[in-house]
C-alpha positions in Angstrom: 22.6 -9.3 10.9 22.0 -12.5 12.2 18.3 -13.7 12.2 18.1 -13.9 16.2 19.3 -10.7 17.0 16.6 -8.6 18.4 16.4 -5.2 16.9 15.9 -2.3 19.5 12.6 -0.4 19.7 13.6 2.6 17.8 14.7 0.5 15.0 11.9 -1.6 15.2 9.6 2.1 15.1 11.7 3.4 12.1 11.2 0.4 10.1 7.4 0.8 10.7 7.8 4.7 9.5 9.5 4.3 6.8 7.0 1.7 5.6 4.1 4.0 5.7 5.9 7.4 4.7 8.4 6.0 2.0 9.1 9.5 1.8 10.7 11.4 4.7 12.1 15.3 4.0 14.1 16.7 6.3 12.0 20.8 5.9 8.9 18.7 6.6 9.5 16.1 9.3 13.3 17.3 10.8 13.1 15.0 14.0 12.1 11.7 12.3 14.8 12.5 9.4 17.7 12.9 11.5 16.4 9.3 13.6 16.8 7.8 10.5 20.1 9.5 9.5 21.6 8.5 13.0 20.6 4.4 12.4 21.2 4.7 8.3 23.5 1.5 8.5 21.5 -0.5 10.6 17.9 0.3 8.3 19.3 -0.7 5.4 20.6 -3.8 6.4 17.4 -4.9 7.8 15.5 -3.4 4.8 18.0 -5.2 2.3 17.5 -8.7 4.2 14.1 -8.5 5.4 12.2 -7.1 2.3 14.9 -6.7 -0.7 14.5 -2.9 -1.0 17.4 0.0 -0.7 17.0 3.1 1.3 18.3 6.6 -0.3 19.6 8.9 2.1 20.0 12.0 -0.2 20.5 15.5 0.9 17.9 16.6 2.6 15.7 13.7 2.4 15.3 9.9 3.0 13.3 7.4 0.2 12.5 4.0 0.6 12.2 2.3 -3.0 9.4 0.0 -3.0 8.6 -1.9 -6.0 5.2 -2.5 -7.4 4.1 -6.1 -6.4 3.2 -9.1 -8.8 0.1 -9.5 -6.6 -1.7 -7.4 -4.4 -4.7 -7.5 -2.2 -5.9 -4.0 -2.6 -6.4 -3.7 -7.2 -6.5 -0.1 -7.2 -2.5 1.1 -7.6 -1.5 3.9 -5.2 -0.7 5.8 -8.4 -3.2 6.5 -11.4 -1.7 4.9 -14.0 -4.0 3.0 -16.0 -3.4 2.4 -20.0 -0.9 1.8 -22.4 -0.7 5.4 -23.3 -0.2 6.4 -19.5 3.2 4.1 -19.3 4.4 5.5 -22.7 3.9 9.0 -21.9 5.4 8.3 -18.3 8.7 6.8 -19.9 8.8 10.0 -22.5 8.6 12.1 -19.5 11.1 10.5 -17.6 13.6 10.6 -20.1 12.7 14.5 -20.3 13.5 14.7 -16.8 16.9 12.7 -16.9 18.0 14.5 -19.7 17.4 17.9 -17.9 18.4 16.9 -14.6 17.9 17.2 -11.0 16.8 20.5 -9.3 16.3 21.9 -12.7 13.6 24.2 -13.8 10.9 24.0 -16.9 8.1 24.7 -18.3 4.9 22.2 -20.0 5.4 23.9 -23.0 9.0 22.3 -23.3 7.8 18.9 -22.0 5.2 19.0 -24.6 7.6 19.6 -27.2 10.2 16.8 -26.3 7.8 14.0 -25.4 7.3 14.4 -29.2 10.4 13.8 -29.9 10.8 10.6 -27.6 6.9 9.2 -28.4 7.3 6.0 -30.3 6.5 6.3 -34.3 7.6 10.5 -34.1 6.4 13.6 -33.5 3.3 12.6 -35.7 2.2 10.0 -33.5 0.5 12.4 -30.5 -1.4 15.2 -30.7 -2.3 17.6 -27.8 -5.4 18.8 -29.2 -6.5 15.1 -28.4 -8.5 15.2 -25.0 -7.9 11.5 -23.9 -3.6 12.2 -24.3 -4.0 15.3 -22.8 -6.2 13.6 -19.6 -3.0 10.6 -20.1 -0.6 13.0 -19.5 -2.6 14.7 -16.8 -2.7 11.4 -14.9 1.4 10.9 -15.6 2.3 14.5 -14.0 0.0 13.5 -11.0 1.8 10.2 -10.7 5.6 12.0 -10.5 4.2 14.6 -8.3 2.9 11.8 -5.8 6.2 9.9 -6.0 8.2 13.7 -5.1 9.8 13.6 -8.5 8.2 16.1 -10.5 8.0 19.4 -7.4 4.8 21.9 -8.5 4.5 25.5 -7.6 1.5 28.2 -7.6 -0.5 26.0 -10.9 -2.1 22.5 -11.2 -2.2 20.3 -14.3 -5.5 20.0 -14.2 -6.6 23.1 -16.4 -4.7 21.3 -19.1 -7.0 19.5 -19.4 -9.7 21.4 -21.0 -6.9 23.2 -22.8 -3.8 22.4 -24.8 -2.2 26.2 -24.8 -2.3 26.0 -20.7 1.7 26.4 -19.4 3.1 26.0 -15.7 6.3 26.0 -14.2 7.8 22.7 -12.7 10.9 21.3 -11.3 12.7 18.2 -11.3 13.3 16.8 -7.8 16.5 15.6 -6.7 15.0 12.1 -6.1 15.0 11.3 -9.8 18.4 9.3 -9.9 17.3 6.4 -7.6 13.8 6.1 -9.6 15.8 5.9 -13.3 18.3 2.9 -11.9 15.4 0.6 -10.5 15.0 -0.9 -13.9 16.2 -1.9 -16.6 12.9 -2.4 -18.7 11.3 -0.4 -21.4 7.9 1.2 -19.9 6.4 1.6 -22.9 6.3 -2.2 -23.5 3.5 -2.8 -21.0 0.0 -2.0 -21.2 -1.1 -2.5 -17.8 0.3 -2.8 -14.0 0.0 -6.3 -14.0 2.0 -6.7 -16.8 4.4 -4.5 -15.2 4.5 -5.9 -12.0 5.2 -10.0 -13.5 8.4 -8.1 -15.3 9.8 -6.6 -12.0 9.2 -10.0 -10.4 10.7 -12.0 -12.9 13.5 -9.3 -13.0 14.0 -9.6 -9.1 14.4 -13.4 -9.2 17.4 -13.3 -11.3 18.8 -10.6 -9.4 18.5 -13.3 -6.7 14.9 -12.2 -4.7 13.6 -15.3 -3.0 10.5 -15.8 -2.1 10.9 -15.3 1.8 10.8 -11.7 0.9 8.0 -11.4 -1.3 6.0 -12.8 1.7 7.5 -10.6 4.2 6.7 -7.2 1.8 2.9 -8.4 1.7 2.8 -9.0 5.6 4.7 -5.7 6.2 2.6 -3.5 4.0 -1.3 -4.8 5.1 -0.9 -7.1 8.3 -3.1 -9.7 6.4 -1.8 -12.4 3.7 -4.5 -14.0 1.5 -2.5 -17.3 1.0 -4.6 -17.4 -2.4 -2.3 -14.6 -3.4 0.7 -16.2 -3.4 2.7 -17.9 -6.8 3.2 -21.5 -6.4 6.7 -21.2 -5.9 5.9 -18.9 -2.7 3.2 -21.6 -1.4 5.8 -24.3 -1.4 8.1 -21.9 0.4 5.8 -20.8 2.8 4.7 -24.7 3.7 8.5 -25.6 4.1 9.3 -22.9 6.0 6.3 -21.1 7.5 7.6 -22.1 11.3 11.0 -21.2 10.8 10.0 -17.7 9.7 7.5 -17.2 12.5 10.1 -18.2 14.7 12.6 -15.8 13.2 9.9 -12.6 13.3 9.2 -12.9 16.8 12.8 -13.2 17.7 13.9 -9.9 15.8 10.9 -8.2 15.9 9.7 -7.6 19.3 5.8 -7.9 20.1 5.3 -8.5 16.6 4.0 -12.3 16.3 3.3 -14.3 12.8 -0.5 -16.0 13.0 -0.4 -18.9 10.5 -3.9 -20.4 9.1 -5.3 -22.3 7.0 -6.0 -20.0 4.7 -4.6 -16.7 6.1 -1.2 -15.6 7.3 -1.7 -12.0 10.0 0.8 -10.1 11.6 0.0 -9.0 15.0 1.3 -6.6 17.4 0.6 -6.2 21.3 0.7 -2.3 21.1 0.0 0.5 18.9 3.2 2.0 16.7 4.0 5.2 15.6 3.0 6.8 12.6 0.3 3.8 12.1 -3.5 2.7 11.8 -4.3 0.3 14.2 -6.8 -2.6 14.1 -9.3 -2.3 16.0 -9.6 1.1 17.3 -12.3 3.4 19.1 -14.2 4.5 15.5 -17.2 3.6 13.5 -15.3 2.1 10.5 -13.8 -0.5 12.7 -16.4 -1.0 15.4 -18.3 -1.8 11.8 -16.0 -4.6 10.7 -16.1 -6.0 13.8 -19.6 -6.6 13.8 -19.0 -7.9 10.1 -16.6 -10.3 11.6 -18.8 -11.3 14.6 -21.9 -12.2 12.2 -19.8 -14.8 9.6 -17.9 -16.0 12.5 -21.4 -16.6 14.3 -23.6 -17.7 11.6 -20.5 -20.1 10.2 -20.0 -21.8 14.2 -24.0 -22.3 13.5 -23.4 -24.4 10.6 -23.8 -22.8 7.7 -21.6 -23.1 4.7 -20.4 -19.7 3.7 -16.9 -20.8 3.0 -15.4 -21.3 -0.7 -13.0 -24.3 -1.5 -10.0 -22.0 0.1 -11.9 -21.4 3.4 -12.8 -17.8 2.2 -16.3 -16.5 2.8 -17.0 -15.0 -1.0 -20.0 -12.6 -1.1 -21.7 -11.1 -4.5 -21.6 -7.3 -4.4 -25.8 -6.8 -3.5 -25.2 -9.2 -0.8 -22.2 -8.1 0.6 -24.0 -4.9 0.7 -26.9 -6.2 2.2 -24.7 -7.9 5.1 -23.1 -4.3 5.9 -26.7 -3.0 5.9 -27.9 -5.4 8.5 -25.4 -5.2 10.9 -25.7 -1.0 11.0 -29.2 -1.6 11.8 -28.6 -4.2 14.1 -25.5 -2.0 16.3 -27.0 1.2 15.3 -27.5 2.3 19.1 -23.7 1.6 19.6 -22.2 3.4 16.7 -21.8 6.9 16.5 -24.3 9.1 14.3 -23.5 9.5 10.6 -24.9 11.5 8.6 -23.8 9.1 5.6 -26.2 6.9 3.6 -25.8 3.5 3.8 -24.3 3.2 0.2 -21.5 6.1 1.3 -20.9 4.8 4.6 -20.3 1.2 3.0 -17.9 2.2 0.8 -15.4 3.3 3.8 -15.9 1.0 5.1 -14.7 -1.7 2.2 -11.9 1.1 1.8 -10.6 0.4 5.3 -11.3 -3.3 4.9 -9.2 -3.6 2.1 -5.9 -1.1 3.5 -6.0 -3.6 6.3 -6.2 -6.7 3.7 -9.4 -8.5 5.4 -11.1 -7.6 1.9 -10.5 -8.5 -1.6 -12.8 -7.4 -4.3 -12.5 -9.6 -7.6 -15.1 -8.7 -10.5 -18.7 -9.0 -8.6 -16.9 -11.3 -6.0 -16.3 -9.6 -2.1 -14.1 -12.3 -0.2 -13.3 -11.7 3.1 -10.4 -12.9 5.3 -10.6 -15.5 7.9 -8.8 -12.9 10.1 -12.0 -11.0 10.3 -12.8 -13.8 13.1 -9.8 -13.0 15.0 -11.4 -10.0 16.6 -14.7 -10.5 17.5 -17.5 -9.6 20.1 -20.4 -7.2 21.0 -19.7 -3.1 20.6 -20.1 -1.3 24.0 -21.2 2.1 24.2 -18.3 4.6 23.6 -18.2 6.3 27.0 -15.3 8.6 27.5 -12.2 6.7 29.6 -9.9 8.1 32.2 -6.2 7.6 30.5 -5.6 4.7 33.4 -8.4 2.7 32.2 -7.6 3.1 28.8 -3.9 1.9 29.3 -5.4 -1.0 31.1 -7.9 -2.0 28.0 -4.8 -0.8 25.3 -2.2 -3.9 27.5 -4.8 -6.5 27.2 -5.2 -6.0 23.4 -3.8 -7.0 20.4 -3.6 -5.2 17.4 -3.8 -5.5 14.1 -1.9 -3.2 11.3 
């Protein structure tokens, strides 16, 4: 696939999809399945040049394999894994799974009696009358159920946890094969996802990743690109070649244009897309940010020096807090009525900030995106629209994703 050849809208929509569903099964979702059965070829081309990750078409179901990122914007994982313990137990219990094999039936009790047998130092080394490994392995099952490798029936995991004689059924999903060859590392020799994630990068560059990619994969997955975030290796890359990817984007991808500042890299699109959020939109969380966005981007065109020595306006916690606070207050007649304190209501908020990547949060620091000052203005009543005028407002608008 050459790098000017536009790709069609239905392509273009697919790629979107499969970047927010990652998992697609044909019982659940038969229409979208079969679109992406009938343009297999052509997806993973663009997914293998584009972003460096394969597609599984399996039987029955379609996967995209995305690897955990060195750095991310958003620090809470969309799994649960946390410890040392967690990655051991989730290495034992994929080994369980690969040894029993797909579509294959069992019960705890069995997994609880082989992860002995594969838990580093012997069977010895783990009890299950411990609380904090039963509340490990608790958090492991979760993980594999999430990822639609470990498939659950009538019971939860849960009530294991407040007792180690509890049993239910489970069932290995035919999605395991593609999880067991994405690496060849040990699990159990990281503590932590950061770890993890440097080993998977470091893994991917001699398997001949550039860093094109890695850029693209942050774009694709939030809109918004802290330049911060980037290695120094990815900087450089994206100095030298920042126009010549832009350029290459808006050729393939069409509507979807590459905004390059100082500090900040955004995608932007001039229409909403199937299957995803948009940026802004007609709801309180995001009528909320942009207010946010209007008061920095006023008060710093006033003068004042809000900005860090990477252009990002960095916030302690209590005053971040206190900024949200004041702009409710100040557009409460425009918003619609919550019933939510201010504390509860902020915390969406910041949750919808940082899916969209115009928020990181960094110990006590909040640092918002320059981006937030790329939609800005007053908040006009909500008044219901007639479908025409909403068409009309929907054309003149870009959108972020």
């Amino acid at each position: 696939m050459s790098n000017a050849e536009a790709l069609t809208e239905e392509i273009q929509t697919l790629v979107f999809l499969l970047w927010s569903e990652e998992w697609i099964y044909k019982e659940h979702k038969p229409e979208l399945y079969f679109r992406i059965r009938s343009h297999e070829h052509k997806l993973k081309a663009v997914f293998r040049e584009w972003f460096y990750y394969p597609i599984y078409m399996g039987e029955g179901y379609v996967r995209l394999i995305k690897r955990p990122e060195r750095r991310v914007l958003d620090p809470n994982p969309t799994h649960s894994l946390k410890y040392q313990m967690d990655f051991v137990l989730y290495s034992c219990v994929l080994a369980f799974m690969e040894e029993k094999g797909e579509d294959q039936q069992f019960v705890l009790r069995e997994l609880l009696e082989s992860i002995k047998a594969y838990y580093p130092g012997g069977p010895d080394a783990i009890s299950w009358s411990d609380h904090g490994v039963r509340t490990s392995l608790i958090r492991v099952i979760k993980t594999l159920e999430q990822e639609r490798l470990l498939l659950m029936f009538d019971r939860t995991i849960d009530q294991f946890r407040d007792s180690e004689d509890y049993d239910l059924l489970m069932q290995v999903s035919n999605g395991l094969r593609h999880v067991i060859r994405q690496t060849r590392l040990s699990l159990s020799e990281f503590s932590n996802m950061i770890s993890l994630r440097e080993a998977l990068h470091q893994e991917e560059i001699k398997e001949g990743m550039i860093c094109e990619q890695q850029i693209w994969r942050r774009l694709f997955a939030q809109g918004c690109l802290l330049l911060s975030e980037l290695s120094h290796d990815e900087v450089i890359y994206a100095e030298r070649h920042g126009l010549r990817m832009q350029q290459k984007l808006e050729e393939v991808f069409q509507g979807v244009f590459l905004e390059r500042y100082a500090s900040t890299w955004i995608l932007v699109h001039d229409k909403p897309r199937e299957g995803k959020s948009v940026y802004p939109a007609y709801n309180t969380h995001s009528h909320i940010v942009t207010a946010i966005g209007t008061h920095l981007r006023d008060r710093l065109d006033r003068g004042e020096n809000w900005l860090n020595h990477r252009g990002y306006v960095v916030l302690y916690a209590k005053d971040a807090f206190d900024l949200f606070v004041s702009v409710r207050r100040a557009n409460q007649e425009y918003l619609a009525k919550s019933s939510l304190s201010d504390r509860a209501l902020w915390e969406e908020v910041a949750d919808y900030m940082k899916q969209l990547g115009l928020l990181k949060v960094i110990n006590d620091e909040w640092i918002f995106s320059d981006a937030l000052g790329r939609v800005a203005g007053e908040i006009v009543e909500e008044v219901p629209q007639k479908e025409d005028v909403k068409r009309e407002l929907e054309s003149d608008q870009n959108w972020l994703f």
